[in-house]
TITOR-26259 format. One record per residue (C-alpha): residue number from 1; x, y, z; residue in one letter. Coordinates in nm, 3 decimals, decimal comma. Example, Ala and Ser with C-alpha at 12.3 -4.5 7.8 and 13.67 -1.06 7.14 Angstrom:
REM TITOR-26259
marro num=1 X=1,230 Y=-0,450 Z=0,780 residuo=a;
marro num=2 X=1,367 Y=-0,106 Z=0,714 residuo=s;
This chain:
REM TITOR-26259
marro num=1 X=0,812 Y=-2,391 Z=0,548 residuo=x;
marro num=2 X=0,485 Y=-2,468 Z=0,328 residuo=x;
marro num=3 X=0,160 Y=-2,600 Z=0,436 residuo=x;
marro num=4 X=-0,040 Y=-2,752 Z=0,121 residuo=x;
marro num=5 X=-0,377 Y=-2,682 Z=0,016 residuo=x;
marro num=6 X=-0,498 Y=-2,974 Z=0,055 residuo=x;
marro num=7 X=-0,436 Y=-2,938 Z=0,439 residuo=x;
marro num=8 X=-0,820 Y=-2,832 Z=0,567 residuo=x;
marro num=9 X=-0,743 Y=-2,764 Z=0,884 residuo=x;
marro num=10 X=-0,532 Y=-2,574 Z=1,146 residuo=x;
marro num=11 X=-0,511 Y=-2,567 Z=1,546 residuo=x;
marro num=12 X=-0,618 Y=-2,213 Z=1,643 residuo=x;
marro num=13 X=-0,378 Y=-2,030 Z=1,802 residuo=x;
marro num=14 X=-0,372 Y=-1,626 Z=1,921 residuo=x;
marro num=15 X=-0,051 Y=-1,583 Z=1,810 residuo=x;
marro num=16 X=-0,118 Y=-1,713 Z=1,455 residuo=x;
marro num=17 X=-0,126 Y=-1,385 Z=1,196 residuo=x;
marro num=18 X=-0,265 Y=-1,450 Z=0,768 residuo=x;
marro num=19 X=-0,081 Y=-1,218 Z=0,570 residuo=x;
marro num=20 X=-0,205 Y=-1,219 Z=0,205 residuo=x;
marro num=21 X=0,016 Y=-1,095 Z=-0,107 residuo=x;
marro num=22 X=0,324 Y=-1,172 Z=0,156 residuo=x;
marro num=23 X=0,598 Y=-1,096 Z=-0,113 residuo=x;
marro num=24 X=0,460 Y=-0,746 Z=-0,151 residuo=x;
marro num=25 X=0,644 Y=-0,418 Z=-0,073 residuo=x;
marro num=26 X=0,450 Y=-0,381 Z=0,290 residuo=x;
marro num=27 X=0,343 Y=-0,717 Z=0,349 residuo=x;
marro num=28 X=0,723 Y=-0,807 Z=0,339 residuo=x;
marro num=29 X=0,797 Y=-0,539 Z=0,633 residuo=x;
marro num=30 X=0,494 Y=-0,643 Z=0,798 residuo=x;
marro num=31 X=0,567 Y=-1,030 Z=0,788 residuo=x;
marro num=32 X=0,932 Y=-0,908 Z=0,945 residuo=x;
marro num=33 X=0,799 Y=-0,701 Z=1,225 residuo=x;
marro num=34 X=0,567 Y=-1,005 Z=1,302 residuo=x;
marro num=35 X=0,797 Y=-1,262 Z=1,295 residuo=x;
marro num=36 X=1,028 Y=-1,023 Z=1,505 residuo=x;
marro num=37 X=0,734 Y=-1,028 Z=1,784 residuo=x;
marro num=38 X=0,699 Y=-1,360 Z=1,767 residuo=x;
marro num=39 X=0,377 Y=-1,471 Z=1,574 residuo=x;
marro num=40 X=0,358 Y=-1,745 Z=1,355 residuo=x;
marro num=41 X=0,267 Y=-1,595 Z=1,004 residuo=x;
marro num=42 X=0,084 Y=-1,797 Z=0,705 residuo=x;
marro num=43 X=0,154 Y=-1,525 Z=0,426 residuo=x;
marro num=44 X=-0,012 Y=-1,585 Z=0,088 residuo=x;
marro num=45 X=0,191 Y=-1,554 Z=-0,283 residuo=x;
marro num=46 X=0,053 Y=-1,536 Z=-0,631 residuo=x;
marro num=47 X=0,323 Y=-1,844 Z=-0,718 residuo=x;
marro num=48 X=0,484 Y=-2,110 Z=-0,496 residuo=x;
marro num=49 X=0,709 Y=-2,223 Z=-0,860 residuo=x;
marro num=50 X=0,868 Y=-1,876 Z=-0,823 residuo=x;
marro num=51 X=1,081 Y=-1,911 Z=-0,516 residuo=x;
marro num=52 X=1,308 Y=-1,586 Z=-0,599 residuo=x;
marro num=53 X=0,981 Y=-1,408 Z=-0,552 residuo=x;
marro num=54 X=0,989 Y=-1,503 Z=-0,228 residuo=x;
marro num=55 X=1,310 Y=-1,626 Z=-0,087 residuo=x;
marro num=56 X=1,341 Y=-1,295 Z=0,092 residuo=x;
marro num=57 X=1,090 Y=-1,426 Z=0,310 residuo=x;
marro num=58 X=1,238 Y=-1,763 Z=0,387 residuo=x;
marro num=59 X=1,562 Y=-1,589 Z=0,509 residuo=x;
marro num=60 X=1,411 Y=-1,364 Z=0,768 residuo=x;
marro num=61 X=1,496 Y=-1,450 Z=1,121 residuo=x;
marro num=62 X=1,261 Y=-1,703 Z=1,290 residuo=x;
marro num=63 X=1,112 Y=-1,813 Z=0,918 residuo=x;
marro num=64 X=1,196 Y=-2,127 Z=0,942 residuo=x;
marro num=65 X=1,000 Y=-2,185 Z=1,264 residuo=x;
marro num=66 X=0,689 Y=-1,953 Z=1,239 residuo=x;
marro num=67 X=0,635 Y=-1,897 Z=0,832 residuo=x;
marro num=68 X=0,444 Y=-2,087 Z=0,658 residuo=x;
marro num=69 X=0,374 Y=-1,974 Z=0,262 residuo=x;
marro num=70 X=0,084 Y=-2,106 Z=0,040 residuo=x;
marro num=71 X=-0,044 Y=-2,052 Z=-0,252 residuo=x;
marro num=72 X=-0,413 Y=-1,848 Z=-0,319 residuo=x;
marro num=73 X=-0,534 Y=-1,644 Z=-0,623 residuo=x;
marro num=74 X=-0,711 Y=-1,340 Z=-0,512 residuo=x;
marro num=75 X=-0,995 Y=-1,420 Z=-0,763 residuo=x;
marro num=76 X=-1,103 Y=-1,772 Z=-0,692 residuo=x;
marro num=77 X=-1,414 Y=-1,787 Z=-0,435 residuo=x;
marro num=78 X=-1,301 Y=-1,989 Z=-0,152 residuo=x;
marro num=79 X=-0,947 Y=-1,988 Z=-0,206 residuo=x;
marro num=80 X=-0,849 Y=-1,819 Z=0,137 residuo=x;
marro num=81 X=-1,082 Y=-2,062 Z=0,326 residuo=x;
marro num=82 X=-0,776 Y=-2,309 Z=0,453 residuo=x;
marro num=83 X=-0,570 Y=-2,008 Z=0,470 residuo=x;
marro num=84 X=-0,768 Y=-1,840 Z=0,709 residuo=x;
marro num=85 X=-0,878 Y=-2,142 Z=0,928 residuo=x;
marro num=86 X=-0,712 Y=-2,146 Z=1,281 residuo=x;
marro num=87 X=-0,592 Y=-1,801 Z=1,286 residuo=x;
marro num=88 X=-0,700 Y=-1,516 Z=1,492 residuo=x;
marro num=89 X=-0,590 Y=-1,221 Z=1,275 residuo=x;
marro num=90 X=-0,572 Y=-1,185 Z=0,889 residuo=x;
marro num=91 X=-0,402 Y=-0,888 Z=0,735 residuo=x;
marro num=92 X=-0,500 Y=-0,837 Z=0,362 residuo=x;
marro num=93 X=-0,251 Y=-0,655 Z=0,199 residuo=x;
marro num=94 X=-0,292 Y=-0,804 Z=-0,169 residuo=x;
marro num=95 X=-0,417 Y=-0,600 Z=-0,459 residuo=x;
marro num=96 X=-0,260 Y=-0,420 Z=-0,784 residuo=x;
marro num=97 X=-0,096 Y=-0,089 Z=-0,759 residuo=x;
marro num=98 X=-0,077 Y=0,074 Z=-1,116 residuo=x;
marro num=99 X=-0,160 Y=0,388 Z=-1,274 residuo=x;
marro num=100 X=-0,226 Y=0,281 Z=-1,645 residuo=x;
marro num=101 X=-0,327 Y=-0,092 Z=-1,732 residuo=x;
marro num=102 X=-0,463 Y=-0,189 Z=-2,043 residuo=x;
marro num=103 X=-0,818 Y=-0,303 Z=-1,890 residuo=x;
marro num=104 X=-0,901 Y=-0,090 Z=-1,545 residuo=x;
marro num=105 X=-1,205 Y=-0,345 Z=-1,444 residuo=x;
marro num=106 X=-1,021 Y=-0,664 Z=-1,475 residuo=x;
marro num=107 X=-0,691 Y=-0,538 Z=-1,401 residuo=x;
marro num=108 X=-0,695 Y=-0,346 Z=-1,107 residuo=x;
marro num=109 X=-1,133 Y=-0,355 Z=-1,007 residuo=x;
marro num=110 X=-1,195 Y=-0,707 Z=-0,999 residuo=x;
marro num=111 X=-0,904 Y=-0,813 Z=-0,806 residuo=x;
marro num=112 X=-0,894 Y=-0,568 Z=-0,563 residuo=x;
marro num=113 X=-1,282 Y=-0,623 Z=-0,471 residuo=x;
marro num=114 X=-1,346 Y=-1,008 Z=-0,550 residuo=x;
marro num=115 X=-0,976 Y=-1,036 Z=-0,369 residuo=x;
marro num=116 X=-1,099 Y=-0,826 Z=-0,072 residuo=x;
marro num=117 X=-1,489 Y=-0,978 Z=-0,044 residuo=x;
marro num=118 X=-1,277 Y=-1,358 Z=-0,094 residuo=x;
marro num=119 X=-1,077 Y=-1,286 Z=0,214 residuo=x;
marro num=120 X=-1,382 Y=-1,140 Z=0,444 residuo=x;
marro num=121 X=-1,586 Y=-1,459 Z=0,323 residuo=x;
marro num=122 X=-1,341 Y=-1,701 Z=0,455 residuo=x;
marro num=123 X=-1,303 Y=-1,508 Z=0,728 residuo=x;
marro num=124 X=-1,684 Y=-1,503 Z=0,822 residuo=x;
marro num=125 X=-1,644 Y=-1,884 Z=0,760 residuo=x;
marro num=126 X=-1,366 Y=-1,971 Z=1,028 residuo=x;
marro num=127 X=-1,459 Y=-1,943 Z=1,360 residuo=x;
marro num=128 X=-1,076 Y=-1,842 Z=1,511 residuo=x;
marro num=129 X=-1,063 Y=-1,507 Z=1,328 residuo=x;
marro num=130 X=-1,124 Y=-1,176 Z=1,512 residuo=x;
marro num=131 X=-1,004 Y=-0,886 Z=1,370 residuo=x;
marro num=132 X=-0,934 Y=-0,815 Z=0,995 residuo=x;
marro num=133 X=-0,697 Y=-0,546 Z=0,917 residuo=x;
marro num=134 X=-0,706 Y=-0,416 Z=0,558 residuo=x;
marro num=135 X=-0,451 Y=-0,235 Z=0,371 residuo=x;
marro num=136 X=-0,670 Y=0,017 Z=0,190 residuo=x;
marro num=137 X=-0,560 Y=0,421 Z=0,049 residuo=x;
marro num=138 X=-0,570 Y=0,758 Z=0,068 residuo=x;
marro num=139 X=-0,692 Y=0,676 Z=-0,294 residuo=x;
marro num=140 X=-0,988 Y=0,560 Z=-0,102 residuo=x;
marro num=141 X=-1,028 Y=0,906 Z=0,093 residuo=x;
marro num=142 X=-0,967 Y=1,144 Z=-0,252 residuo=x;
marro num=143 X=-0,810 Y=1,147 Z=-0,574 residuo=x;
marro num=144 X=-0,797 Y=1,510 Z=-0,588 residuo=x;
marro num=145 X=-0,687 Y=1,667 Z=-0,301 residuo=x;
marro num=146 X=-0,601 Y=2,001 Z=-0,200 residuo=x;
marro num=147 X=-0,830 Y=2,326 Z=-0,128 residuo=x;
marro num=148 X=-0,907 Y=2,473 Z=0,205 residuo=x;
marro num=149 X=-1,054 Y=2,080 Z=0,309 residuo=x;
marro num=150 X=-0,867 Y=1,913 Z=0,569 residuo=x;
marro num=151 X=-0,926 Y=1,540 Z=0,496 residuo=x;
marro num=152 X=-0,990 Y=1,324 Z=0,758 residuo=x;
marro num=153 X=-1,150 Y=0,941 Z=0,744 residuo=x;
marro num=154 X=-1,477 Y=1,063 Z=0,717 residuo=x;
marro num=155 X=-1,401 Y=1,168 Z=0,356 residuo=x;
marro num=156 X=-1,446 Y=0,904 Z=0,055 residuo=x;
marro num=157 X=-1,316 Y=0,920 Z=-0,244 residuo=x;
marro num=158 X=-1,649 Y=0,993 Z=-0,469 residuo=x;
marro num=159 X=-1,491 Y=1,094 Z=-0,785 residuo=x;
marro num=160 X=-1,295 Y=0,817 Z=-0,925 residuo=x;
marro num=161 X=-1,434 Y=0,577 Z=-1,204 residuo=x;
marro num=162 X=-1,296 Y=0,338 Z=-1,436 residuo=x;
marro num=163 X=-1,204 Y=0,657 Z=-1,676 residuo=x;
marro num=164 X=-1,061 Y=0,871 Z=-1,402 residuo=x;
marro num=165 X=-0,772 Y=0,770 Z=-1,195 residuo=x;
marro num=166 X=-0,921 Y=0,374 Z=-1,214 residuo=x;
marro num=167 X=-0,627 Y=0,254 Z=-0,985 residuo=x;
marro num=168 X=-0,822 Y=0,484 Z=-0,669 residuo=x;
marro num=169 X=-1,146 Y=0,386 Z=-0,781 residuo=x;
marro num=170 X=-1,027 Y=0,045 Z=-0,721 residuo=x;
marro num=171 X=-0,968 Y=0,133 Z=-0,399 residuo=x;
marro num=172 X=-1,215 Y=0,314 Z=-0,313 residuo=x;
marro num=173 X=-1,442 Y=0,029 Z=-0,402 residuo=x;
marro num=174 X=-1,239 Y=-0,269 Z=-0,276 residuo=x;
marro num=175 X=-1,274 Y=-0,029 Z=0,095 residuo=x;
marro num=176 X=-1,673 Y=0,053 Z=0,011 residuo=x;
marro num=177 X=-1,725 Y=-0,310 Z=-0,020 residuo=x;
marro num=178 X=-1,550 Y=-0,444 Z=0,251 residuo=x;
marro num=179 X=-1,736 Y=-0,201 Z=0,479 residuo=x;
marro num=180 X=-2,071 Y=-0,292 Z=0,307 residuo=x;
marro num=181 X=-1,987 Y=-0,692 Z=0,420 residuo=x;
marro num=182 X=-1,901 Y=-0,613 Z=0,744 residuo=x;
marro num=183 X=-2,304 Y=-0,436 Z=0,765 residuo=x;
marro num=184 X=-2,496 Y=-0,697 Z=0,603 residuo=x;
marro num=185 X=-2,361 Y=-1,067 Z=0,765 residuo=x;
marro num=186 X=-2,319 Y=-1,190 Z=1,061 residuo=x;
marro num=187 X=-2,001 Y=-1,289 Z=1,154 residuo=x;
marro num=188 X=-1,730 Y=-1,317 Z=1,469 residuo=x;
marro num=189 X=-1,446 Y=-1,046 Z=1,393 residuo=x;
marro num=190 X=-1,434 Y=-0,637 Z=1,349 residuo=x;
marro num=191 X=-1,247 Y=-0,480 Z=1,025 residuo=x;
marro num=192 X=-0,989 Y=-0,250 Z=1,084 residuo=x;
marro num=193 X=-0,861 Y=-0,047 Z=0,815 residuo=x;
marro num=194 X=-0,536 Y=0,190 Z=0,736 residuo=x;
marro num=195 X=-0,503 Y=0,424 Z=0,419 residuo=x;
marro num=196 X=-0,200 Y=0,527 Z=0,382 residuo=x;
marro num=197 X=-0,044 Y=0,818 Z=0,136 residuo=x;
marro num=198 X=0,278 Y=0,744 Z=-0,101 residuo=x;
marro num=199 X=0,470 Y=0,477 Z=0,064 residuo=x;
marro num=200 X=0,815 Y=0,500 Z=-0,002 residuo=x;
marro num=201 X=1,116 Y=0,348 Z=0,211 residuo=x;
marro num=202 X=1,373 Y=0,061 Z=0,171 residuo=x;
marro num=203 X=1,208 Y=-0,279 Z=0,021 residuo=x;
marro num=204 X=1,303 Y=-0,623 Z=0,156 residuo=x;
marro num=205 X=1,249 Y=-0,810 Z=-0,117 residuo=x;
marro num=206 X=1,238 Y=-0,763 Z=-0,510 residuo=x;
marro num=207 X=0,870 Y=-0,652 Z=-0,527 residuo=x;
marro num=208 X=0,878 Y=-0,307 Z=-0,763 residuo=x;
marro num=209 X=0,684 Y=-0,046 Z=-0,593 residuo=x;
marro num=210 X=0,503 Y=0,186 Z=-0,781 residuo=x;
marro num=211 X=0,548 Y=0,487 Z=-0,490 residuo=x;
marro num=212 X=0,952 Y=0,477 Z=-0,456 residuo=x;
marro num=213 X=0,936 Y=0,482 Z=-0,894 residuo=x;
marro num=214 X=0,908 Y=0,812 Z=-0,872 residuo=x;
marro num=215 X=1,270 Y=0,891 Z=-0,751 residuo=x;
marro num=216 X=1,400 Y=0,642 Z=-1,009 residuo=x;
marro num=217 X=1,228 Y=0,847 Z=-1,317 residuo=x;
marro num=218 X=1,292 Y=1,188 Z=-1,142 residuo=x;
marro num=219 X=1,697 Y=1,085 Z=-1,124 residuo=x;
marro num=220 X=1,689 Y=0,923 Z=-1,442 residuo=x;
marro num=221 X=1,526 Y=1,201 Z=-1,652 residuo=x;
marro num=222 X=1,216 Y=1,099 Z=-1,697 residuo=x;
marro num=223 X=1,005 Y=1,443 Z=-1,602 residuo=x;
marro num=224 X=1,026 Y=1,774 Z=-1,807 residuo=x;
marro num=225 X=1,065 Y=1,989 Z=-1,542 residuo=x;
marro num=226 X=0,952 Y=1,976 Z=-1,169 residuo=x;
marro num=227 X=0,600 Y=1,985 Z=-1,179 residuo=x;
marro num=228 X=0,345 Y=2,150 Z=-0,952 residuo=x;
marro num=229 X=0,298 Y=1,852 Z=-0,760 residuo=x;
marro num=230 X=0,271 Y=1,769 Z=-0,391 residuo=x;
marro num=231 X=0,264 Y=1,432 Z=-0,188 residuo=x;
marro num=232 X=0,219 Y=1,270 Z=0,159 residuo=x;
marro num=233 X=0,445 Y=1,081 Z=0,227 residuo=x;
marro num=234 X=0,473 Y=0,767 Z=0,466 residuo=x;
marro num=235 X=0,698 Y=0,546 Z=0,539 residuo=x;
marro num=236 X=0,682 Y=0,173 Z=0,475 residuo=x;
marro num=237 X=0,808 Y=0,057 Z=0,803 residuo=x;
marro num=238 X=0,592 Y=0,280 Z=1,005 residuo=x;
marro num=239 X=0,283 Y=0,129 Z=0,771 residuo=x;
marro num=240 X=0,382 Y=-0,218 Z=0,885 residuo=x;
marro num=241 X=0,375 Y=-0,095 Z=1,234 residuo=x;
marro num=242 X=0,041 Y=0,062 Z=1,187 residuo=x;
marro num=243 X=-0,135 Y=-0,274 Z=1,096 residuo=x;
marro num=244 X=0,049 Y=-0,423 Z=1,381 residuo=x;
marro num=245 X=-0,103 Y=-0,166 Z=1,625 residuo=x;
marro num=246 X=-0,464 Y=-0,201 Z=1,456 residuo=x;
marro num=247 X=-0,425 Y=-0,573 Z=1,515 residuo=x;
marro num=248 X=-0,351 Y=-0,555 Z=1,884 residuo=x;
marro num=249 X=-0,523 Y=-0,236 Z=2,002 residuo=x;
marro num=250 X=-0,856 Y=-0,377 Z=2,159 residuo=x;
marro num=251 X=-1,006 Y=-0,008 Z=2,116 residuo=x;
marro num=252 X=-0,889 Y=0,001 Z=1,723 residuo=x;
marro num=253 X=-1,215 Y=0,037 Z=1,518 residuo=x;
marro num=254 X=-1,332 Y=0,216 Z=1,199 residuo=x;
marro num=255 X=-1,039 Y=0,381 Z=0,924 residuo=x;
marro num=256 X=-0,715 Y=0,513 Z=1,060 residuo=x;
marro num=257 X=-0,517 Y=0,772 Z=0,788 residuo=x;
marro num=258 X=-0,159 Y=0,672 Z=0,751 residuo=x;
marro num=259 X=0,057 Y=0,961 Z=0,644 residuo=x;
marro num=260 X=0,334 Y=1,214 Z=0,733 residuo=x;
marro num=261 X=0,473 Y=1,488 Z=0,606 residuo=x;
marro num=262 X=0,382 Y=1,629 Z=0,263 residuo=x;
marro num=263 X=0,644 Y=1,761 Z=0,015 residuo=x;
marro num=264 X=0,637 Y=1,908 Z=-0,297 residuo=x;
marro num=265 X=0,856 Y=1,770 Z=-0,597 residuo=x;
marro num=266 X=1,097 Y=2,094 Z=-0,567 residuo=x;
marro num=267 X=1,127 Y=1,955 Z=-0,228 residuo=x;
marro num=268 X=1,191 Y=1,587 Z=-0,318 residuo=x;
marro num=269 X=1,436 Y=1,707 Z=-0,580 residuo=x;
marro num=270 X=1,645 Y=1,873 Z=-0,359 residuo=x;
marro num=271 X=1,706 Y=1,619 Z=-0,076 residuo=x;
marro num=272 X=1,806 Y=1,393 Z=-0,400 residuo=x;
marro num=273 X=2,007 Y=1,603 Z=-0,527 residuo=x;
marro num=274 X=2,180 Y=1,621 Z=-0,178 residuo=x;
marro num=275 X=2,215 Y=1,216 Z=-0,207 residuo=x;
marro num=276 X=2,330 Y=1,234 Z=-0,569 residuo=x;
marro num=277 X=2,529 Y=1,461 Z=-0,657 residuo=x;
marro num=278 X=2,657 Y=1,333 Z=-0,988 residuo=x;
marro num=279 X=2,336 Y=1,300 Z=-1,113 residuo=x;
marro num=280 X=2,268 Y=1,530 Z=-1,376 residuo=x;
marro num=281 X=1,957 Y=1,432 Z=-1,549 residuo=x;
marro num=282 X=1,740 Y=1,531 Z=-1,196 residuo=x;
marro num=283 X=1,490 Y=1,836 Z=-1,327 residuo=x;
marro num=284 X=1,582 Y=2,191 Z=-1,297 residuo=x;
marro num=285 X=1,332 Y=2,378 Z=-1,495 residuo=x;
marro num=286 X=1,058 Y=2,536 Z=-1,291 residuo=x;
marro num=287 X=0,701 Y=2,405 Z=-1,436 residuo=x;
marro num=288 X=0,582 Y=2,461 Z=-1,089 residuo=x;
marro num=289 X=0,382 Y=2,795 Z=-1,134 residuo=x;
marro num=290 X=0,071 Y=2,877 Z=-1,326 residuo=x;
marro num=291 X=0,178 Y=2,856 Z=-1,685 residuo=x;
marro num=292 X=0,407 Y=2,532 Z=-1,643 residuo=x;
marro num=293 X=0,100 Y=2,381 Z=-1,509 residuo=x;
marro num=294 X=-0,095 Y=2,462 Z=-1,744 residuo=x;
marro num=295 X=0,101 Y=2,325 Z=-1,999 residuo=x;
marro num=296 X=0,142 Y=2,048 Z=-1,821 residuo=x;
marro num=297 X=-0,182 Y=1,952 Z=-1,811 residuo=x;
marro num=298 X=-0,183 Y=2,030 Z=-2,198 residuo=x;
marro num=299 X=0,013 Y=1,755 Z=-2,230 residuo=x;
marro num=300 X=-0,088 Y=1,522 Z=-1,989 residuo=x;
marro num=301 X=-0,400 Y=1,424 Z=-2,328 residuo=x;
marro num=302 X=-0,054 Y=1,264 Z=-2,469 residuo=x;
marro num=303 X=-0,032 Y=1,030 Z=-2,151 residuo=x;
marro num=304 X=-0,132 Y=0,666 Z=-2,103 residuo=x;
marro num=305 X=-0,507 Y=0,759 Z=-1,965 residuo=x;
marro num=306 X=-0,424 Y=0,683 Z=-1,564 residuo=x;
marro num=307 X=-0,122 Y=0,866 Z=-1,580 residuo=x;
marro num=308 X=-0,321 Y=1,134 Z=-1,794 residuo=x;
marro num=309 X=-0,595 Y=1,147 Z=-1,553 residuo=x;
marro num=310 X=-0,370 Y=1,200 Z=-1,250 residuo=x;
marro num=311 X=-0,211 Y=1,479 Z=-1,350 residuo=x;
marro num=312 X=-0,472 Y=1,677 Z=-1,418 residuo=x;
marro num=313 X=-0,646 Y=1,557 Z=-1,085 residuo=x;
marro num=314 X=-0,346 Y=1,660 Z=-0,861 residuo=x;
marro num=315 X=-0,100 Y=1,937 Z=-1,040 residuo=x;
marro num=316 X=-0,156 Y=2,235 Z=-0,826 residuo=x;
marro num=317 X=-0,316 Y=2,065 Z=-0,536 residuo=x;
marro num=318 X=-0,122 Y=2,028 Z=-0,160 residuo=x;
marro num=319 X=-0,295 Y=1,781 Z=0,033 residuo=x;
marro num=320 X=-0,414 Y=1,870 Z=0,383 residuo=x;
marro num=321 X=-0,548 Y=1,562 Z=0,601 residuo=x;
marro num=322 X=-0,535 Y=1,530 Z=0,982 residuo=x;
marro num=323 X=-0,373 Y=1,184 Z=1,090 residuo=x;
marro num=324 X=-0,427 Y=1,276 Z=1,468 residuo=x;
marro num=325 X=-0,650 Y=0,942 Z=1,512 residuo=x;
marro num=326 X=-0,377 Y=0,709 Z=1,455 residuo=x;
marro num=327 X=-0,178 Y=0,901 Z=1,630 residuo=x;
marro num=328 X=-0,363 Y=0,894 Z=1,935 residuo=x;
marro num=329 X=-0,532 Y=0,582 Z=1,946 residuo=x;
marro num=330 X=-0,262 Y=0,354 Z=1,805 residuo=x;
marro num=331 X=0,027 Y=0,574 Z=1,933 residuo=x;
marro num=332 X=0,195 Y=0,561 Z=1,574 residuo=x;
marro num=333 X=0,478 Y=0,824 Z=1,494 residuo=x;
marro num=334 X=0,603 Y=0,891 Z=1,153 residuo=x;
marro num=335 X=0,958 Y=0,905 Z=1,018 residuo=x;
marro num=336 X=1,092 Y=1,223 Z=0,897 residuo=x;
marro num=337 X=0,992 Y=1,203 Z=0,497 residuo=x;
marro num=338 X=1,310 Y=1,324 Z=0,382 residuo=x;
marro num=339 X=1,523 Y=1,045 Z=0,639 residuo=x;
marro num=340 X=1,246 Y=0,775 Z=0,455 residuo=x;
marro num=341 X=1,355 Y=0,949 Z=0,132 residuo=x;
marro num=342 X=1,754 Y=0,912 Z=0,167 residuo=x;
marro num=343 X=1,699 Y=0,547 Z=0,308 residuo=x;
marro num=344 X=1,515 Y=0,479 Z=0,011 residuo=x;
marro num=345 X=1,753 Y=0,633 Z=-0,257 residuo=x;
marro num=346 X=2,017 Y=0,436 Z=-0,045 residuo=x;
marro num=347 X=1,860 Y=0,148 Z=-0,092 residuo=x;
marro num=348 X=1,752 Y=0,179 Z=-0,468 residuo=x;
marro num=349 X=2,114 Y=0,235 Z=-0,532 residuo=x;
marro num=350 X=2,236 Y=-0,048 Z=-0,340 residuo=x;
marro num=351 X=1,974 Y=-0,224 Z=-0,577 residuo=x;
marro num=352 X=2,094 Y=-0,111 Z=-0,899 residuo=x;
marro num=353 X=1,842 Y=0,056 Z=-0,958 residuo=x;
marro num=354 X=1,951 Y=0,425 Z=-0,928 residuo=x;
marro num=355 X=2,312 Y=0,540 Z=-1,010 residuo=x;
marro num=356 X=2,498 Y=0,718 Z=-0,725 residuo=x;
C-alpha cells in the first residue's frame, strides 16, 4: 500500500512505527519483526518508480494491511514532515555505508547529518512522536580500536575526518548532531540510539551490504593473504530486535553498543572454509604477524583513500567493548558469530552471489 505526499495528515495511533531507508539491509529485518508484532509501519525509499527495490517489502506477511511506503529524500528540509505526522515512533535507519566514494562530504557527510537533523525536525514538528530510535555505529564510538581500552558508550569516535576513514566520521557526526538537537530545542520525544559493529546475516531483500562483502571478496580471492585484522560481529536480526526493544523499553535512554563476538579473519576463514569446501581462492598465506602487517600497510598508499585509511587504522588492533548495557536493560542476546556467519554464506550462495 502507498500513501501520497500530498496526504498532510494521519490519525495518531501507538501502534503506528516510521521506518526510513525501509529497503535497507536492517530496516528490511526491522520492518519484518514489526509487522510480525503487529504495528502498522510507514517505511521510507529513495524511489517509489523502482518497485524491485522494494517488492520484498510488499510480500512480507501482513504488508498489505499495515505497510504503507512513500517516497522522501534524506536531503530535502521538510521532506519527513507528512511522514512522521501521526506516528508515535520513528526509526531512522537511512544513511550511506561506503568505505571509498569519490566526494566524502557530499557523499556520505551531508546525507547522513542533513538526513538525520531532517528526520529529528519533523519529528519536533508532530506532536504524536515519542521516542526516536537511531541507527548509528561503532564507527561513532572509534575507528581505531584495540589497546588495553575497553570501549563502552561513553567513548566517541574523535579521530575520524573527511581524510581518515570519512565513512565513521560520518557517523560520528550524523550521532554528535543528533545528540546536539535533542540539547538545544524543545520538543515532545527522547532519542534512543544503537551502534552496532559489522552486521552481517541473511538479507531480505536485494540491498548490497557493505559488512557481509567481505566473505564474498575473501571466497572470491580478493585479499593477499589473511590479514591481521579483527571484527565484532553482530547479527542483523538481533540489530532489528535491538531497535525494537529501544522503542518499547520505557527505561531505554542514552546509546546502547550492539555487538557480539569478535573474530579475527584467520577465524572467519576457517568457518568458510568449513561451508565451502571447493573453494579454492579463500587466503592461506599468513600476513597476520608483524612483518605481513607491515607490508600490508605498505601497500594499503596503493588503496582507494577509505579503504587505505582503514587499514592502517585497524590491522593489528582486536577490539574490546563491553555491551553489558543492552544486555541488561533491553535484555538483548546475540547469535553465535560463526551460526550468523554460515547463515549468511548460506544465504549469499542461495543469492548467487558466492559459489558453493
Amino acid at each position: 500500500m502507498w500513501f501520497s505526499m500530498t496526504d498532510t495528515r494521519h490519525e495518531t495511533t501507538d501502534d503506528t512505527v516510521v521506518v526510513t531507508g525501509a529497503a535497507g539491509f536492517i530496516a528490511s529485518h526491522l520492518v519484518r519483526q514489526l509487522l510480525e508484532a503487529g504495528y502498522v509501519v510507514r517505511g521510507t525509499v529513495r524511489n517509489l518508480a523502482r518497485r524491485e527495490g522494494y517488492a520484498h517489502l510488499l510480500a512480507l506477511p501482513g504488508a498489505d494491511a499495515r505497510l504503507e511506503l512513500v517516497e522522501a529524500d534524506l536531503t530535502t528540509a521538510g521532506a519527513f514532515d507528512a511522514v512522521v505526522d501521526g506516528a508515535a515512533f520513528v526509526m531512522h535507519t537511512a544513511s550511506p555505508y561506503a568505505l571509498s566514494v569519490a566526494d566524502p562530504q557530499r557523499d556520505l557527510v551531508d546525507p547522513a547529518v542533513k538526513g538525520t537533523l531532517n528526520v529529528l525536525e519533523a519529528c519536533a514538528r508532530a506532536s504524536s512522536v515519542r521516542r526516536v530510535v537511531l541507527t548509528s555505529s561503532m564507527a561513532a564510538i572509534t575507528d581505531e580500536p584495540g589497546g588495553d581500552h575497553v570501549l563502552t558508550e561513553a567513548d566517541w569516535n574523535d579521530k575520524s575526518s573527511l581524510s581518515r576513514n570519512p565513512y565513521y566520521f560520518s557517523k560520528a557526526e550524523a550521532e554528535r548532531e543528533a545528540w546536539a538537537f535533542m540539547r538545544s530545542v524543545d520538543r515532545g520525544f527522547d532519542l534512543v540510539v544503537v551502534n552496532p559493529f559489522l552486521v552481517i546475516g541473511p538479507a531480505i531483500g536485494p540491498a548490497s551490504n557493505e559488512s557481509t562483502q567481505v566473505f564474498v571478496d575473501l571466497q572470491q580471492g580478493g585479499y593477499p593473504g589473511i590479514l591481521d585484522l579483527t571484527w565484532g560481529f553482530v547479527d542483523v536480526r538481533d540489530v532489528a530486535d535491538a531497535h525494537v526493544r529501544a522503542m518499547i523499553t520505557p527505561a531505554a535512554s542514552g546509546r546502547y553498543i550492539c555487538a557480539g563476538d569478535v573474530l579475527s579473519m584467520r577465524q572467519v576463514v576457517a568457518v568458510l572454509r568449513e561451508c565451502l569446501p571447493n573453494s579454492g581462492k579463500l587466503p592461506s598465506r599468513g600476513l597476520d604477524n608483524s612483518l605481513g602487517t607491515r607490508v600490508v600497510k605498505l601497500a594499503s598508499y596503493t588503496q582507494p583513500s577509505g579503504a587505505g585509511t582503514y587499514l592502517r587504522t585497524h590491522l593489528g588492533r582486536v577490539p574490546r567493548y563491553d555491551a553489558s548495557k543492552i544486555q541488561r536493560e533491553l535484555g538483548v542476546t546475540f547469535r553465535p558469530a560463526t551460526d550468523s556467519i554460515r547463515d549468511t554464506v548460506d544465504d549469499l550462495v542461495a543469492r548467487g552471489r558466492m559459489a558453493d
